[in-house]
PyMOL commands that place a pseudoatom at each C-alpha (Angstrom):
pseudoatom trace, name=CA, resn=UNK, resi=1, chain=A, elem=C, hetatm=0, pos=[19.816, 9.624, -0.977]
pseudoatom trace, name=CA, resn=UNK, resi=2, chain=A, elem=C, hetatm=0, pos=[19.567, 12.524, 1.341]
pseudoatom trace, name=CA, resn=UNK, resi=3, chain=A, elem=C, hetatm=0, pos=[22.421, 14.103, 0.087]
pseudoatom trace, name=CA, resn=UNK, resi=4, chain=A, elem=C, hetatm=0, pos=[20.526, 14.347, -3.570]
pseudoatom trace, name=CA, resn=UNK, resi=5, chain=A, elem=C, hetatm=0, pos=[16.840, 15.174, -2.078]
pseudoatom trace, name=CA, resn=UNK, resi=6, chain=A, elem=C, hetatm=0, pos=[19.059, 18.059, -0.116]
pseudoatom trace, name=CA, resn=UNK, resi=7, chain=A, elem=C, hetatm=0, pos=[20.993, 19.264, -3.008]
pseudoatom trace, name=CA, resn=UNK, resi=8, chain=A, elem=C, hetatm=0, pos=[17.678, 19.189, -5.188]
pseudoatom trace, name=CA, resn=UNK, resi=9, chain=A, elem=C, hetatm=0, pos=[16.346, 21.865, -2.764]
pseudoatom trace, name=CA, resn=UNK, resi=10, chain=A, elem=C, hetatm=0, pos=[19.173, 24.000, -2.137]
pseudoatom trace, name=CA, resn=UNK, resi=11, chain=A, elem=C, hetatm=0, pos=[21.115, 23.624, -5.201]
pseudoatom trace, name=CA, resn=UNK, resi=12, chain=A, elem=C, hetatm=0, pos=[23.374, 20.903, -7.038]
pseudoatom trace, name=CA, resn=UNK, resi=13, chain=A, elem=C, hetatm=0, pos=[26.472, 21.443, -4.587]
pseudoatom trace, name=CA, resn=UNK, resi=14, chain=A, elem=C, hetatm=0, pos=[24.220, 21.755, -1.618]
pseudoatom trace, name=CA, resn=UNK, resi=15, chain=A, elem=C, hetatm=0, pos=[25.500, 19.169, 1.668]
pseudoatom trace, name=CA, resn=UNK, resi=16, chain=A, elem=C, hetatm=0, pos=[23.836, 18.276, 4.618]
pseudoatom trace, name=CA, resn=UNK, resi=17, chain=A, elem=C, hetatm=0, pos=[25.366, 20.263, 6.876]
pseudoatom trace, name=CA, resn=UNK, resi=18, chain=A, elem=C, hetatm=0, pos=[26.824, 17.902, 10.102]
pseudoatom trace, name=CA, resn=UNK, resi=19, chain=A, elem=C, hetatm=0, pos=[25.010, 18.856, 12.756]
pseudoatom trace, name=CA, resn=UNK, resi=20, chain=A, elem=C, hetatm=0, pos=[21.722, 18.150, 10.896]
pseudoatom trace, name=CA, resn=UNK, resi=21, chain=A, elem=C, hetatm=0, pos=[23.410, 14.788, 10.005]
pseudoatom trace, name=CA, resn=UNK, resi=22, chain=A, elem=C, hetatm=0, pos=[23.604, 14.031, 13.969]
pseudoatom trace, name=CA, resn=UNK, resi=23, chain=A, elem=C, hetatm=0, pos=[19.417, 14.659, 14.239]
pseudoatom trace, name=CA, resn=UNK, resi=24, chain=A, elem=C, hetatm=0, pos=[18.148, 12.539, 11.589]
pseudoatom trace, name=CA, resn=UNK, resi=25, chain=A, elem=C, hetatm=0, pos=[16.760, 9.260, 12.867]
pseudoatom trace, name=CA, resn=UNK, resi=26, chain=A, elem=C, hetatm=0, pos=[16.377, 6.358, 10.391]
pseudoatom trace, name=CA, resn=UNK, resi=27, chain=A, elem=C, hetatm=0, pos=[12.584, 5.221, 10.866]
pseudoatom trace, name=CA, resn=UNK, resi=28, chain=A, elem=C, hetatm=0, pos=[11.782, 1.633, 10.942]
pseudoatom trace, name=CA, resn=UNK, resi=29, chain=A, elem=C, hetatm=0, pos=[9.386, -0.053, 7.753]
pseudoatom trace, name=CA, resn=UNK, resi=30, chain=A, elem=C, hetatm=0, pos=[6.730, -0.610, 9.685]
pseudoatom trace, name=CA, resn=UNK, resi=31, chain=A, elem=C, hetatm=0, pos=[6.007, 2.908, 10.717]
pseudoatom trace, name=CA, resn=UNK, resi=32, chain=A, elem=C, hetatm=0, pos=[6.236, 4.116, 7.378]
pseudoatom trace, name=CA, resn=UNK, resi=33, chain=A, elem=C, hetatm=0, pos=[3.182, 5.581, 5.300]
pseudoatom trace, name=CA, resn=UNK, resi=34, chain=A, elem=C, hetatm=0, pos=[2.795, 4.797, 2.010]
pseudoatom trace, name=CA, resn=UNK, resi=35, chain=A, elem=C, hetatm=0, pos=[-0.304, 4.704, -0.677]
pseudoatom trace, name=CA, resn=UNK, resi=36, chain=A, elem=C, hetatm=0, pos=[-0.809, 1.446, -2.051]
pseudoatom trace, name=CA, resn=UNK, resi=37, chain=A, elem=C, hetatm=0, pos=[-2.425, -0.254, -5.545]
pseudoatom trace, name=CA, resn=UNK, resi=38, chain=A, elem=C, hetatm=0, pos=[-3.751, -3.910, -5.413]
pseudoatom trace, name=CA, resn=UNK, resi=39, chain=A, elem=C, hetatm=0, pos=[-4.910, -6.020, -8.096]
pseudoatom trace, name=CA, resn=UNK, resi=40, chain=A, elem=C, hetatm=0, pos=[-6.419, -9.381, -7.266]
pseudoatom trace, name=CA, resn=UNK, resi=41, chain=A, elem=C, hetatm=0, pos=[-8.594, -12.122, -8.665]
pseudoatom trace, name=CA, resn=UNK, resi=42, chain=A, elem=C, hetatm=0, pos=[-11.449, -13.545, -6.370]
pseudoatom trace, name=CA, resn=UNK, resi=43, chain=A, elem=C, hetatm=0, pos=[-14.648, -15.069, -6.655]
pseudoatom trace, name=CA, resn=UNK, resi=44, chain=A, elem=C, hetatm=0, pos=[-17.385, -13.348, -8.536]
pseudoatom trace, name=CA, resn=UNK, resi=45, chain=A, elem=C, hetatm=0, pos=[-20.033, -13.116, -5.799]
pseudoatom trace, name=CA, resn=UNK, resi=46, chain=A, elem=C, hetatm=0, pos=[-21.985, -11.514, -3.209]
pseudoatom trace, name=CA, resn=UNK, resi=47, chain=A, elem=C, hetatm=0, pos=[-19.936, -10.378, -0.351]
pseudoatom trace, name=CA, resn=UNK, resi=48, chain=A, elem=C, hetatm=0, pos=[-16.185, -10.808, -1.372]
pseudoatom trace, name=CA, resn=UNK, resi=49, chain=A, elem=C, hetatm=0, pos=[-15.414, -7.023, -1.835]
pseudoatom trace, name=CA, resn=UNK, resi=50, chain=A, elem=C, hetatm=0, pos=[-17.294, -6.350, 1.680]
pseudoatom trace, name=CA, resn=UNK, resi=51, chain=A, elem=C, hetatm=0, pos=[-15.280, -9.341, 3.211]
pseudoatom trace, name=CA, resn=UNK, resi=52, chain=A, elem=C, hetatm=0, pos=[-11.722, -7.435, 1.586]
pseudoatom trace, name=CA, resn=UNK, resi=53, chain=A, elem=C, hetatm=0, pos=[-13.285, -3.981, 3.061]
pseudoatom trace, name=CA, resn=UNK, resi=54, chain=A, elem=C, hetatm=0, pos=[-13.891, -5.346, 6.171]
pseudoatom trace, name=CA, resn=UNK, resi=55, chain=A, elem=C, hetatm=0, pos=[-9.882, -6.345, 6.604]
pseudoatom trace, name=CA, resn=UNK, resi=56, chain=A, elem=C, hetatm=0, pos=[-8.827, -3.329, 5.561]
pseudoatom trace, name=CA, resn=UNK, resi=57, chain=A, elem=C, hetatm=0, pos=[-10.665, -1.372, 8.010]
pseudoatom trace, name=CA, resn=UNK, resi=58, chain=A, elem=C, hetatm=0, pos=[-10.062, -3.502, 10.517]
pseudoatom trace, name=CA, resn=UNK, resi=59, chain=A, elem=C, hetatm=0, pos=[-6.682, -2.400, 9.971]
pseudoatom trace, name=CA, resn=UNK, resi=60, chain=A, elem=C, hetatm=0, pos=[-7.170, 1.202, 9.274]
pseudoatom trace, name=CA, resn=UNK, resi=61, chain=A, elem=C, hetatm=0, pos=[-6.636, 1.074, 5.764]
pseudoatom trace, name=CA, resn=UNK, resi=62, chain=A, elem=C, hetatm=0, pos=[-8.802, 3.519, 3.960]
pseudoatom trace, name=CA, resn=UNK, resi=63, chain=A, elem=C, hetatm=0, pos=[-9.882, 2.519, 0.345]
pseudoatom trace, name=CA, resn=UNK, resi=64, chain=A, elem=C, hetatm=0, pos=[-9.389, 5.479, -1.802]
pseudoatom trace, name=CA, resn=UNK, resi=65, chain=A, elem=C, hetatm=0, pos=[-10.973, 3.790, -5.054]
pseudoatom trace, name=CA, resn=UNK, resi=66, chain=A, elem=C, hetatm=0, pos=[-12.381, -0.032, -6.433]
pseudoatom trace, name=CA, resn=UNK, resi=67, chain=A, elem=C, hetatm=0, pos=[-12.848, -0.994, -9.680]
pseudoatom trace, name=CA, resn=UNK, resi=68, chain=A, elem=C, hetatm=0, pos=[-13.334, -4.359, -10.867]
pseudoatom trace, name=CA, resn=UNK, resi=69, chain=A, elem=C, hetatm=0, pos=[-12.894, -5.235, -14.349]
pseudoatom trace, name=CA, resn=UNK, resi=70, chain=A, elem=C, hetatm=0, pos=[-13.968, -7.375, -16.639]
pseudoatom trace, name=CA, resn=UNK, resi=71, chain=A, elem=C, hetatm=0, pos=[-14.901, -11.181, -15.573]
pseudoatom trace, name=CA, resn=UNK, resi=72, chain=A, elem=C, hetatm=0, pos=[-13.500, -14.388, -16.962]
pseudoatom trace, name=CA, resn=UNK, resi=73, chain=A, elem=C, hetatm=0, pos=[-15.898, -17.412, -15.395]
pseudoatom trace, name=CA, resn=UNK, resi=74, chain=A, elem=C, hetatm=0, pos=[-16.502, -17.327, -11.851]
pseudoatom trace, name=CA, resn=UNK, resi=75, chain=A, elem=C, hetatm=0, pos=[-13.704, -15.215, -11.135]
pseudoatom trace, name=CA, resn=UNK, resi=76, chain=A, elem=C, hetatm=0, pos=[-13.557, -11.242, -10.888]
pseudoatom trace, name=CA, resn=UNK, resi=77, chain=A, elem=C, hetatm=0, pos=[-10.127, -9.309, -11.008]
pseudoatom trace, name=CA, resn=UNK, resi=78, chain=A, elem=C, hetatm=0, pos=[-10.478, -6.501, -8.131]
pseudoatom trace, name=CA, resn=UNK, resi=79, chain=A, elem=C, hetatm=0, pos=[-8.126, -3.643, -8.356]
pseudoatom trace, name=CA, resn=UNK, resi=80, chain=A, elem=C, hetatm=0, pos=[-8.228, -1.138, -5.275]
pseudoatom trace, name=CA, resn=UNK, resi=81, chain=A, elem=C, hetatm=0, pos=[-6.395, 2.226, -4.321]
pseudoatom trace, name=CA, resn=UNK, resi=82, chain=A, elem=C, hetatm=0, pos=[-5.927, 2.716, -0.504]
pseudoatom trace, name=CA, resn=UNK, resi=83, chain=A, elem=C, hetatm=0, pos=[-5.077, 6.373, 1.026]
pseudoatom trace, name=CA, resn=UNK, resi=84, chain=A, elem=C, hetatm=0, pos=[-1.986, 6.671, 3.150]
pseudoatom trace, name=CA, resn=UNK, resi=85, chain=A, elem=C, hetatm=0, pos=[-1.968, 3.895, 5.428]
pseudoatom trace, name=CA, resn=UNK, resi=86, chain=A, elem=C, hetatm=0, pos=[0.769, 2.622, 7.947]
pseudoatom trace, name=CA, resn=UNK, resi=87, chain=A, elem=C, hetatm=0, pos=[3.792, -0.364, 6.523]
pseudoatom trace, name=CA, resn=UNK, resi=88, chain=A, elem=C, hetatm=0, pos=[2.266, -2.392, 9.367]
pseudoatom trace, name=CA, resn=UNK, resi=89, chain=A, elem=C, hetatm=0, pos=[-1.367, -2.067, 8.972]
pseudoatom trace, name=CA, resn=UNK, resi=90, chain=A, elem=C, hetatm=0, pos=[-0.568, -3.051, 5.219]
pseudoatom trace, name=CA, resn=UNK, resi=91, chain=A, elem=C, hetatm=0, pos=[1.003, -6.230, 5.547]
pseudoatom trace, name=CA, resn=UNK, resi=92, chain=A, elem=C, hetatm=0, pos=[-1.664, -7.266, 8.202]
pseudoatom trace, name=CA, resn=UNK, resi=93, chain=A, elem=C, hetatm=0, pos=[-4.494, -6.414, 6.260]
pseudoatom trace, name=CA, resn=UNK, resi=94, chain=A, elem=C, hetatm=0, pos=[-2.945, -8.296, 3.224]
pseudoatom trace, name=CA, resn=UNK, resi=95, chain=A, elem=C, hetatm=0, pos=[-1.970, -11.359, 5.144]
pseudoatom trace, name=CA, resn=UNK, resi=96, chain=A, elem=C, hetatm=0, pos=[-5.439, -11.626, 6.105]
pseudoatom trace, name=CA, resn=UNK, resi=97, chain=A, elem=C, hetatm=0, pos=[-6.860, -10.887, 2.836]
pseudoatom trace, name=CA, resn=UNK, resi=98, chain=A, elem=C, hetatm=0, pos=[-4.532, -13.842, 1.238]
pseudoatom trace, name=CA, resn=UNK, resi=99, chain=A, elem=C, hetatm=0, pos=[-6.191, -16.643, 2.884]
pseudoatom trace, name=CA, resn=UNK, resi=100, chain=A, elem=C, hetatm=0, pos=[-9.776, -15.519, 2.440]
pseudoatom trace, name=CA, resn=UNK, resi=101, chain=A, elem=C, hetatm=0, pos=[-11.043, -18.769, 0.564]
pseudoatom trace, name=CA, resn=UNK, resi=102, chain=A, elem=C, hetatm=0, pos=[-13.128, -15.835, -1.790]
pseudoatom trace, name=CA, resn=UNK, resi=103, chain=A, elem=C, hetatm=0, pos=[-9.402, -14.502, -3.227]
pseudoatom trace, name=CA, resn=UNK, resi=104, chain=A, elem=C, hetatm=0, pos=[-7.330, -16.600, -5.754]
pseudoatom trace, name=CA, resn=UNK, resi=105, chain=A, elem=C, hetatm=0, pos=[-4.322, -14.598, -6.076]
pseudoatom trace, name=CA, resn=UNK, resi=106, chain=A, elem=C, hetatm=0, pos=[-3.147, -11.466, -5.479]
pseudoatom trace, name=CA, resn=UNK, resi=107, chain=A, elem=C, hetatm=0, pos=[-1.277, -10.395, -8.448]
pseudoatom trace, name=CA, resn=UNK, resi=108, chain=A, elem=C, hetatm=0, pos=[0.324, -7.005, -7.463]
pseudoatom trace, name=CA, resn=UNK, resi=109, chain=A, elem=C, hetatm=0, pos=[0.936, -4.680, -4.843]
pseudoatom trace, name=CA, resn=UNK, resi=110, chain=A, elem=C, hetatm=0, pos=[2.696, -1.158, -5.700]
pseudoatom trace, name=CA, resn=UNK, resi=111, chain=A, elem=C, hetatm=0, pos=[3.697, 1.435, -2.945]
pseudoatom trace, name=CA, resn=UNK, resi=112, chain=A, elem=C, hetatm=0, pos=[2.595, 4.605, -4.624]
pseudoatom trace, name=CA, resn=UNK, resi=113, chain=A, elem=C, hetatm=0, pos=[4.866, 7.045, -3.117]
pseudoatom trace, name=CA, resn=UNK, resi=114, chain=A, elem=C, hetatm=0, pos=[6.722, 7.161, -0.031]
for i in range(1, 114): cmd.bond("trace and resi %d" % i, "trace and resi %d" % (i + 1))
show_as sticks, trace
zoom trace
């Protein structure tokens, strides 16, 4: 994957030359920082989306946009943007958020860029 990201930059027959090879450290998952898309279906009342803020900064996740669409019943599907937040801070901040009692399912997660 380098190889192609460094050949897109420097030309199509462009290599990593060796001793750049030697300085490249691998870094782990959870210090990588990545934008993310929910979409989840919770309760349709007072509080839930404050509860699901509260987690995220808790974990500093920043929420970049909300929307929630239409309901069906009692239930409201919740889809929310976060900026650039830490692997680790992610999956903490979602663990939490799946065993709030106010959250059904959560139906996707996308890493929007890396």
């Amino acid at each position: 994957i380098i190889e192609l990201a460094f050949g897109r930059t420097f030309g199509k027959k462009a290599r990593v030359p060796h001793h750049i090879w030697n300085k490249l450290k691998i870094r782990k998952v959870d210090e990588t920082v990545s934008k993310y898309y929910l979409r989840m279906k919770t309760a349709d009342k007072p509080g839930v989306l404050a509860g699901i803020a509260s987690i995220f900064g808790r974990n500093k996740a920043s929420i970049k946009s909300v929307l929630q669409t239409e309901n069906v019943g009692s239930k409201a599907q919740i889809v929310i943007v976060l900026h650039e937040v830490k692997e680790k801070n992610f999956r903490k901040a979602l663990a939490a958020i799946k065993k709030l009692a106010t959250v059904s399912e959560v139906s996707s997660v996308i890493r929007v860029g890396l």
